[in-house]
N, C-alpha and C positions, 0 to 999 in steps of 0.2 A: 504494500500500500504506500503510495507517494507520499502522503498526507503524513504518516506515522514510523515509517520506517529508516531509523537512524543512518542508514547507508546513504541517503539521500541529503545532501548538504541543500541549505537555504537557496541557495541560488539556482542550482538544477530544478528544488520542487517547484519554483517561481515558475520557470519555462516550462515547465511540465505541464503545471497549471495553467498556463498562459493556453497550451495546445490542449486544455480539454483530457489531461493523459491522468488517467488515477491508480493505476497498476501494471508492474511490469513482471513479467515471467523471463526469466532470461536460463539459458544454459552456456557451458564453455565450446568452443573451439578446438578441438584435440586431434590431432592427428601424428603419430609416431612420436607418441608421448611428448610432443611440445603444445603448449598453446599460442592458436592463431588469431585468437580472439574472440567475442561473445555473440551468440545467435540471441535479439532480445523482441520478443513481444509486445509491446503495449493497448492495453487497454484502454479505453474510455469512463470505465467504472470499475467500483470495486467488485476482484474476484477473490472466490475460495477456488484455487484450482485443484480439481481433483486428479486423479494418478494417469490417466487419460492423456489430460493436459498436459502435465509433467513428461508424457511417455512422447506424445507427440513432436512438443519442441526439441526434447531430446533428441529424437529421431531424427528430426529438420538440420538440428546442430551435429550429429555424427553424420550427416550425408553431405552439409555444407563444408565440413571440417576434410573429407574425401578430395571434396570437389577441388577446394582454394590446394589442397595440398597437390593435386593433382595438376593445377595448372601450374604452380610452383615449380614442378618438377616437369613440365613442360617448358617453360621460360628459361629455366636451368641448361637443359638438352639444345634450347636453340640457341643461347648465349655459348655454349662451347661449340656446339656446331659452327657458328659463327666464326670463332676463337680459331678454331682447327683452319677453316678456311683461310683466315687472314694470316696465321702461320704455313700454310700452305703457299700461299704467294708471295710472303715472304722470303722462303723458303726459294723458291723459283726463281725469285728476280736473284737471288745472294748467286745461286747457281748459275744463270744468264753471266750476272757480270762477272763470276768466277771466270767462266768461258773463256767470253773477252779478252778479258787481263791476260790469260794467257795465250791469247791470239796476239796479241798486241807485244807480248814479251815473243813468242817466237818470232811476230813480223820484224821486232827491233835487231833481234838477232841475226834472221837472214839481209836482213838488210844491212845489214853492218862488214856480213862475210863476204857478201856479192858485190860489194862498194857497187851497188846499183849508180850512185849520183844522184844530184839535185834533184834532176826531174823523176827518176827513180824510188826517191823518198818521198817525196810532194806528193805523188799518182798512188803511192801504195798506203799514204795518212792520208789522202783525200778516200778512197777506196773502204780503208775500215772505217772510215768517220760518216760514209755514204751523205758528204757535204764538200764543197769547195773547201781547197786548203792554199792557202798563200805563204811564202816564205819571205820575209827581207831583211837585210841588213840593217846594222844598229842605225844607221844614218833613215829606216826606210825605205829606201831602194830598194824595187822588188826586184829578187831573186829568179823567183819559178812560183808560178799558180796551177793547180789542177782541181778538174772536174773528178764527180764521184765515178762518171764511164770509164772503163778500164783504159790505161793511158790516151786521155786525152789531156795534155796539156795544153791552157791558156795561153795566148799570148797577145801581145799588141797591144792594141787602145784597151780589149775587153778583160784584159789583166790589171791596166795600170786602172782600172775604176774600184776593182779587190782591196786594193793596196791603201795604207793609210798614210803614206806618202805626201799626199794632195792636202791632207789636212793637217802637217804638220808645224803649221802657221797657227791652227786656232790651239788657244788655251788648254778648252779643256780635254782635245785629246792631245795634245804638246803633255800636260800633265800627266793624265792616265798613262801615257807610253812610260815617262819617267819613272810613276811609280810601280810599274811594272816591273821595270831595270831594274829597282832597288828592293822590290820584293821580294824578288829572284824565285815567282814561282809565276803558275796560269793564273789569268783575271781574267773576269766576262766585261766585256768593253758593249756598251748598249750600243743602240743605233742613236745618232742626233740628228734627225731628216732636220733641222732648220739650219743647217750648216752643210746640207746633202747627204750624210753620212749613215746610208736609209740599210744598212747592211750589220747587225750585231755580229763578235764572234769575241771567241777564246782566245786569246793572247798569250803564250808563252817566252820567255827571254830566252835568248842560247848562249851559253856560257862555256868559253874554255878556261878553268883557272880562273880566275880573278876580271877575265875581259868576255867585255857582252859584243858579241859576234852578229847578234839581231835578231830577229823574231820569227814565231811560227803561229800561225793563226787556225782555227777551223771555224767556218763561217758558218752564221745560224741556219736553217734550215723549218720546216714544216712544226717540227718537232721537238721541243724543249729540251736545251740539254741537262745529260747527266753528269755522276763522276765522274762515270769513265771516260766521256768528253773528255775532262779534266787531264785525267790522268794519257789519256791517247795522246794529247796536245805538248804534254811535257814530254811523253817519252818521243814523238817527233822531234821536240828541239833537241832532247841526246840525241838522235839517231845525224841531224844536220852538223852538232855540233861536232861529233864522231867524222861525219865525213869533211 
């Protein structure tokens, strides 16, 4: 009974009363000996409730208590399903770029034994990178550009547009080249179309010893780069700097 039964603080009986509620029959929530919480009844007036009653709600509260614990353990099975999957493709990509890396360590390798050359290295970093790749000296002066088709090397007017040569007047790639030098590793160098410069890529320095020899680029493409962009870009400036 609302009205009389201590369990009921001042404030609940208010809003009970406020809804017209004079009696509650409640049972627990149990399933695999935890509780999930209360199946509760209310009344509009006072009851005696007899065993009926009592056996009913019961009943209601052990099938509700099945039920939530059943979706529980449903929610549970899709969250690791879920889980497995995202581990799965994680899985997959770590194995893709494992691949890679080691494509990219044999290509640095034959490439280094076959002193293929310029153009040799250029076609064969443009080819794994399936993206234009450009080479130039510390000063910018290109080198050798190539397309990601099996040796086709750029050349002419359609090279010297790759190259960031042209823009070696404006500041802010004047700046980014420098800090590049001094980083002594790849940077993503964006595109600045209000300066013409409508072409992002990967920049790497080429070092022998202590002197910067010039750059190795791989140009953006369709497709956002990755690490191993990264890491292809650097191992092309060894492989130039090697030759």
């Amino acid at each position: 009974d609302t009205d009389y039964d201590p369990s009921f603080v001042p404030g609940v009986r208010k809003r009970l009363q406020r809804q017209d509620l004079q009696a509650v029959l409640a049972a627990p929530l149990i399933a695999r000996e935890r509780l999930l919480g209360v199946l509760a009844v209310y009344f509009p007036r006072e009851v005696s409730a007899n065993d009926y009653d009592v056996d009913t709600v019961r009943t209601l509260a052990n099938l509700s208590a099945l039920a939530l614990d059943n979706a529980r353990l449903y929610q549970s099975k899709v969250r690791a399903s879920q889980e497995m999957e995202s581990l799965y493709a994680q899985l997959s990509e770590r194995s893709e770029n494992l691949s890679r890396a080691v494509q990219i360590h044999n290509w640095l390798v034959r490439t280094v034994l076959t002193s293929s050359g310029m153009e040799g290295i250029t076609n064969a970093l443009a080819g794994l990178a399936k993206a234009r790749a450009v080479v130039e000296d510390s000063h910018l002066n290109l080198l050798c550009a190539a397309s990601p088709r099996p040796g086709a090397t750029i050349a002419g007017e359609q090279a010297s547009e790759l190259g960031l040569g042209r823009f070696i007047q404006d500041p802010p790639v004047r700046n980014l080249v420098q800090h590049i030098g001094a980083a002594g590793r790849p940077e993503l160098v964006l595109s600045i179309p209000e300066i013409g410069l409508n072409t992002g890529r990967i920049m790497a320095p080429v070092f022998v010893s202590d002197a910067l020899l010039g750059y190795v680029s791989i140009l953006e493409t369709d497709r956002p780069f990755d690490k191993l962009d990264y890491v292809l870009c650097e191992q092309g400036a060894v492989a130039v700097a090697l030759e």
